[in-house]
C-alpha positions in Angstrom: -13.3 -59.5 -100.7 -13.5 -57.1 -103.9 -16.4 -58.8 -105.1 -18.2 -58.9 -101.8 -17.0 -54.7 -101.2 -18.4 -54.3 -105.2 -21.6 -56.3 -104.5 -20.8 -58.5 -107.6 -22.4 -61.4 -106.5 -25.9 -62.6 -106.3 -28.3 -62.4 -103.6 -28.4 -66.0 -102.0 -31.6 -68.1 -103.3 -32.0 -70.1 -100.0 -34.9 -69.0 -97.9 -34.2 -69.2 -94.6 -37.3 -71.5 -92.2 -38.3 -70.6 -89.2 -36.6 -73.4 -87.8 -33.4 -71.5 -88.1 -34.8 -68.0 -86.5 -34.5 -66.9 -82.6 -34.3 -63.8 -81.0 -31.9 -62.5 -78.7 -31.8 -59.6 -76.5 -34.5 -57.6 -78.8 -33.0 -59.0 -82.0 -35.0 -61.3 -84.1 -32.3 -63.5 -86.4 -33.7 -65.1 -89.8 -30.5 -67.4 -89.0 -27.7 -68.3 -86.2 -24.8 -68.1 -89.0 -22.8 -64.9 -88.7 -19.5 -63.8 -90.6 -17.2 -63.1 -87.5 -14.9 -59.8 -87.1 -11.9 -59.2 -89.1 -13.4 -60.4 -92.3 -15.1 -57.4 -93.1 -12.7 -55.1 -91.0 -13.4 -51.9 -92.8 -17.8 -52.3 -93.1 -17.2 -52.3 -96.8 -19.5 -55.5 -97.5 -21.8 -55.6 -94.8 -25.0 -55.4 -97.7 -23.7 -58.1 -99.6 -22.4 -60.2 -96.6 -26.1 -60.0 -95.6 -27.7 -60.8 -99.1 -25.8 -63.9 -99.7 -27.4 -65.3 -96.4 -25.6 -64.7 -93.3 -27.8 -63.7 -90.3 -25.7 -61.1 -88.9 -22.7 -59.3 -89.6 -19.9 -58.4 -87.6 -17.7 -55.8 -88.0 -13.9 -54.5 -87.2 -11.8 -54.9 -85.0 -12.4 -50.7 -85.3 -9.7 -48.6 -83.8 -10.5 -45.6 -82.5 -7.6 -43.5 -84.5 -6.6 -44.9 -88.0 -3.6 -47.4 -88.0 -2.2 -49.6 -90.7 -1.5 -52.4 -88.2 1.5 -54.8 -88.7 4.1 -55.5 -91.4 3.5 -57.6 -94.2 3.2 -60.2 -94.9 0.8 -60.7 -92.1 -1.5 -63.3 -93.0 -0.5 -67.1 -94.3 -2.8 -70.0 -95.7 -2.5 -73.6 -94.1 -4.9 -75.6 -97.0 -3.7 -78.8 -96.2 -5.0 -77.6 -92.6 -7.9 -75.7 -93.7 -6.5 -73.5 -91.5 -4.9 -69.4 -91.7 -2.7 -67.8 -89.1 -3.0 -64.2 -89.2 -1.2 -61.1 -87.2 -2.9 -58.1 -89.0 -2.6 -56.0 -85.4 -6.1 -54.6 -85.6 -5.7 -52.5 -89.3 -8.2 -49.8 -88.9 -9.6 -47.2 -91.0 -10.8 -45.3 -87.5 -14.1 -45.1 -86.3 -15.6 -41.5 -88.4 -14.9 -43.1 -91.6 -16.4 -46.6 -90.5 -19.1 -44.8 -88.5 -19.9 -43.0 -92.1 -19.9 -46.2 -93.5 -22.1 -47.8 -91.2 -24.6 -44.7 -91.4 -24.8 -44.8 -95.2 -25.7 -48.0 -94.9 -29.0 -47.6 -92.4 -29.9 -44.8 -94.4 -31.0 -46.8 -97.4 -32.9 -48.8 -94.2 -30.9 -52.1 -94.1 -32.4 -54.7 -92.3 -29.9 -57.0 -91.4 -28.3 -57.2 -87.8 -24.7 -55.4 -87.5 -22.1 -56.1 -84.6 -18.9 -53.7 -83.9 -16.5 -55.0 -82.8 -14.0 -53.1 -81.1 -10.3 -52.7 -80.5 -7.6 -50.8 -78.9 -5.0 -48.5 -80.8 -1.2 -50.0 -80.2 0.0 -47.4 -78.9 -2.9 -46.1 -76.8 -2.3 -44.4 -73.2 -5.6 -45.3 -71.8 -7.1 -49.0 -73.4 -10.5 -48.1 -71.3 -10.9 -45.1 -72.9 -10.7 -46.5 -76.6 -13.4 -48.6 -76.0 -15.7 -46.2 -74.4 -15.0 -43.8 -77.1 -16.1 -47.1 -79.5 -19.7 -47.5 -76.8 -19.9 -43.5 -77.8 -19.1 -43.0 -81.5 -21.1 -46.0 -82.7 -24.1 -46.1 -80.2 -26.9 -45.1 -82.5 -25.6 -47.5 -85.5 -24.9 -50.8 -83.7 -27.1 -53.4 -83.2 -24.9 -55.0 -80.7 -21.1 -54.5 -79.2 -18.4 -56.9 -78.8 -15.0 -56.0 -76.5 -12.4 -57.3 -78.1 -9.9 -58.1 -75.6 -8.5 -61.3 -76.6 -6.4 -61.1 -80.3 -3.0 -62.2 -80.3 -1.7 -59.7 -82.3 -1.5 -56.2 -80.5 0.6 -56.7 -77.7 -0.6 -56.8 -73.9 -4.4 -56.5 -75.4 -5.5 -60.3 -73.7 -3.6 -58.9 -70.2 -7.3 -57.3 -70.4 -8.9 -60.9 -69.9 -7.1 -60.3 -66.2 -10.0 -60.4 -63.5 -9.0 -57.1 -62.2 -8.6 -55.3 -65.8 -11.7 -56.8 -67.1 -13.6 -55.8 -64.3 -12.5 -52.3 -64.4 -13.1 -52.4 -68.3 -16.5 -53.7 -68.3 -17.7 -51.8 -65.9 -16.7 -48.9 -68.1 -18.1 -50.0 -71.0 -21.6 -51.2 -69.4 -21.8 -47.5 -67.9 -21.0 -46.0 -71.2 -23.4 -48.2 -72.6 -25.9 -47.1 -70.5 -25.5 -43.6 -70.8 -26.6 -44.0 -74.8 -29.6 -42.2 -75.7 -31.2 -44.8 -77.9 -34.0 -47.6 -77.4 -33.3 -50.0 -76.6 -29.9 -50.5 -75.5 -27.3 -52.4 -77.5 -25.8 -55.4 -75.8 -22.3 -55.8 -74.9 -20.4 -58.8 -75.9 -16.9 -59.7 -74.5 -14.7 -62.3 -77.1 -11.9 -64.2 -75.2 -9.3 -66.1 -76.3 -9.5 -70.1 -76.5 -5.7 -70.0 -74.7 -7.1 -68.9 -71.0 -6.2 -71.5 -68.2 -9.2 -73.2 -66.0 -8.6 -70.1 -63.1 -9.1 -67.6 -66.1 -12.2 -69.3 -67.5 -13.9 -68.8 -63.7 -12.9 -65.4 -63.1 -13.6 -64.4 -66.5 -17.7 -66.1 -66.0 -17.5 -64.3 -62.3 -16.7 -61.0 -63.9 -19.3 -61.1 -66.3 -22.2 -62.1 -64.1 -21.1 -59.5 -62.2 -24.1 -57.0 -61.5 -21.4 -54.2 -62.3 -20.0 -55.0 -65.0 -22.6 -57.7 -66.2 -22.5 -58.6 -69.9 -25.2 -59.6 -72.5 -23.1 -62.5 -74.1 -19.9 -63.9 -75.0 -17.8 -64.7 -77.8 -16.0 -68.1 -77.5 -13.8 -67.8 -78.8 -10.7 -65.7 -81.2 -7.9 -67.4 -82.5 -5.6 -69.5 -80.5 -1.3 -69.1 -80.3 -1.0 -73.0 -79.9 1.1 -74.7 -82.9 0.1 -78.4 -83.5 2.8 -80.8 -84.8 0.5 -81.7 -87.6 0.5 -78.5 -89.1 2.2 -77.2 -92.3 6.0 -77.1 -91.6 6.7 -74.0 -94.1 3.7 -71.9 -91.8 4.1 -73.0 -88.0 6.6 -71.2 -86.8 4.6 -67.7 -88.2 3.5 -65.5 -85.6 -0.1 -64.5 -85.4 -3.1 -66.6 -84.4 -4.2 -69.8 -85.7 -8.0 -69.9 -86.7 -10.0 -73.1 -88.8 -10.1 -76.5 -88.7 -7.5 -76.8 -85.6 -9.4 -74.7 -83.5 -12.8 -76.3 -84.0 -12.3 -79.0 -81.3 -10.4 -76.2 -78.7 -13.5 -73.7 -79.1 -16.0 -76.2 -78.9 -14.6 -77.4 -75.2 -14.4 -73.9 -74.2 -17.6 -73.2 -75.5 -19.1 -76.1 -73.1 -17.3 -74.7 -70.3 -18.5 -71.2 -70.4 -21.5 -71.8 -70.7 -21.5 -74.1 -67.8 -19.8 -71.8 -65.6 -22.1 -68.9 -66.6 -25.4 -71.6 -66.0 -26.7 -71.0 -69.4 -27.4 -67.5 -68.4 -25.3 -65.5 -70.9 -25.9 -66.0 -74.7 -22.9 -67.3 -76.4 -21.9 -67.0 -80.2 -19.1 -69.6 -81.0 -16.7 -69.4 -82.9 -14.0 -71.5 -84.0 -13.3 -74.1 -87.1 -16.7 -74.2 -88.5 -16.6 -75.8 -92.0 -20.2 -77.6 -91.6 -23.8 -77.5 -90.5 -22.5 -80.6 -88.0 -19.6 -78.4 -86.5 -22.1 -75.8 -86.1 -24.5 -77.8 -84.3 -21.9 -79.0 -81.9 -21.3 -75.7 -81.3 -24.9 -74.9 -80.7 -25.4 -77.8 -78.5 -22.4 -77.0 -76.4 -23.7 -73.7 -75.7 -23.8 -71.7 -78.3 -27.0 -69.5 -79.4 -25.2 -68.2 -82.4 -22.5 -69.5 -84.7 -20.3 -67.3 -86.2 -17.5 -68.7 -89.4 -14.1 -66.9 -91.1 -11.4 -69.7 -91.8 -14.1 -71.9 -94.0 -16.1 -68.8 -95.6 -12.6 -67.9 -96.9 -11.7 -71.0 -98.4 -15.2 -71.9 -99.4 -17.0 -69.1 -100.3 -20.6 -67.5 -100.7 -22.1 -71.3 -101.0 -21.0 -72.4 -98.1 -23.9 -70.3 -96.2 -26.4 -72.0 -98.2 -24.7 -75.6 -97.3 -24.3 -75.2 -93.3 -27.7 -73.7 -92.7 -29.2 -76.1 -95.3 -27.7 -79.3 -92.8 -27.8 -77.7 -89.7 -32.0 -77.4 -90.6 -31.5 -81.1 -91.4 -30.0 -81.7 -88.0 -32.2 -80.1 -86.1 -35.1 -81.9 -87.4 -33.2 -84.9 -87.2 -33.4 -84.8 -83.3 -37.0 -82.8 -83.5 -36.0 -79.8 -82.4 -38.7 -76.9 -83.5 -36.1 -74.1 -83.5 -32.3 -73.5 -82.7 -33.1 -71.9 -79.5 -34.3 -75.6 -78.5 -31.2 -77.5 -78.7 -28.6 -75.1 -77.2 -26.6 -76.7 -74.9 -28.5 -80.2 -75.1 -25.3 -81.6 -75.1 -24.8 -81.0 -71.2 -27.7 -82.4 -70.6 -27.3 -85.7 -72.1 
């Protein structure tokens, strides 16, 4: 990460075709790959996320007030599982000083896409209000929103996922949204958990299709609290949520069945395991518009862009597909 906040490394060679562009909402991506939240927590490399190829950036989880989140040590590698469980608890700087951060950047006029993401503080009163104070603060420097209600780490936060409290929620947030004075509107994303049961995953697509409280896309999905046998012995039993390899097949599934429930009428970004151009076209043809990676970019690095758009380009012409827009969810309909 120091090198990426120090912009020490080179801007990515790989120019991306026109295969790999779409547009969502009334954003035009060079790419579907994304970095997802809670790599960049802080918006300290957003410019050089964005130079070595990724075709968005997402941001946070931000807090509204600044909070160190939990005790270390807080995050553990799995390598023989190309996997990391994490319980960081939503460490925040606070909104003003990543709203400056944000803002400094647009002023040199950036051009890449940036999503904030945001959280709850721990101890909070009022969860609703944290998150309309997130739609307020960062209204005129966010490309698009996501409503994180589904880490792991800070407790009762996915007791949001509940139909009732995710109704009341996004109805909050749309209004908030909607009360922004700039053109056009940012969309709101919700992320959910991969852990939801089969009566979650339908009131969660009802909720969202809702006219009150409809959203502009999903996020399938954060990190799951399962613990397979297979997994390192000296790790399991940490605390936190599991992301990488193990979660690839869990997301994927969810993935399908979102998109089903919500007809293919709500853009999904997946996320989940991605270590390829293959398990990002799986993703894409379960559902997903976008693909978002954190568990492989970790472990692999800056070339790893380059090497999963590179194949998924291959893919794509493979089945003669013109763009990426083309083959989501082509996998239901097989």
């Amino acid at each position: 990460m120091l090198a990426i906040k120090h912009k020490l490394l080179p801007k990515s060679a790989y120019i991306d075709p026109p295969q790999l562009g779409s547009q969502l909402w009334h954003l035009k991506f060079s790419n579907p790959l994304g970095i997802a939240a809670g790599f960049d927590k802080q918006a300290e490399g957003i410019e050089t996320l964005h130079a070595i190829g990724f075709g968005f950036v997402e941001i946070g989880s931000i807090t509204p007030e600044p909070q160190p989140g939990n005790d270390k040590p807080r995050v553990f590698r799995l390598e023989n599982n190309k996997a990391i469980i994490n319980r960081f608890g939503f460490n925040s700087d606070g909104h003003q000083a990543v709203y400056e951060r944000v803002k400094n950047i647009h002023s040199k006029n950036f051009e890449g896409i940036i999503g904030i993401n945001l959280g709850k503080n721990k101890d909070s009163p009022d969860p609703v209000d944290d998150y309309i104070k997130g739609i307020e603060k960062f209204g005129d420097v966010a490309h698009y929103f996501v409503i994180n209600v589904s880490s792991p780490n800070t407790l009762n936060l996915r007791k949001l996922q509940g139909k009732d409290q995710l109704k009341h929620l996004l109805k909050a947030v749309v209004n908030a949204r909607n009360q922004l004075s700039v053109e056009p509107l940012p969309p709101l994303l919700v992320k959910i958990a991969p852990d939801i049961s089969q009566s979650e995953r339908k009131d969660i697509a009802e909720v969202v299709l809702d006219s009150n409280c409809k959203m502009d896309g999903l996020i399938v999905s954060n990190t799951t609290v399962d613990r397979y046998e297979y997994l390192d012995p000296k790790y399991k039993g940490e605390a936190g949520g599991l992301s990488g390899e193990p979660l690839k097949d869990k997301s994927t599934e969810l993935i399908s069945e979102m998109y089903k429930l919500t007809k293919g009428k709500i853009p999904i970004i997946g996320v989940g395991g991605v270590f390829s151009g293959k398990d990002a076209y799986e993703k894409i043809k379960a559902g997903a518009s976008l693909v978002q990676i954190y568990t492989s970019f970790v472990y692999h690095g800056p070339p790893l862009v380059t090497r999963i758009k590179a194949e998924l380009e291959e893919l794509l012409q493979k089945d003669g597909y013109n763009s990426v827009a083309q083959a989501v969810g082509t996998a239901e309909k097989s």
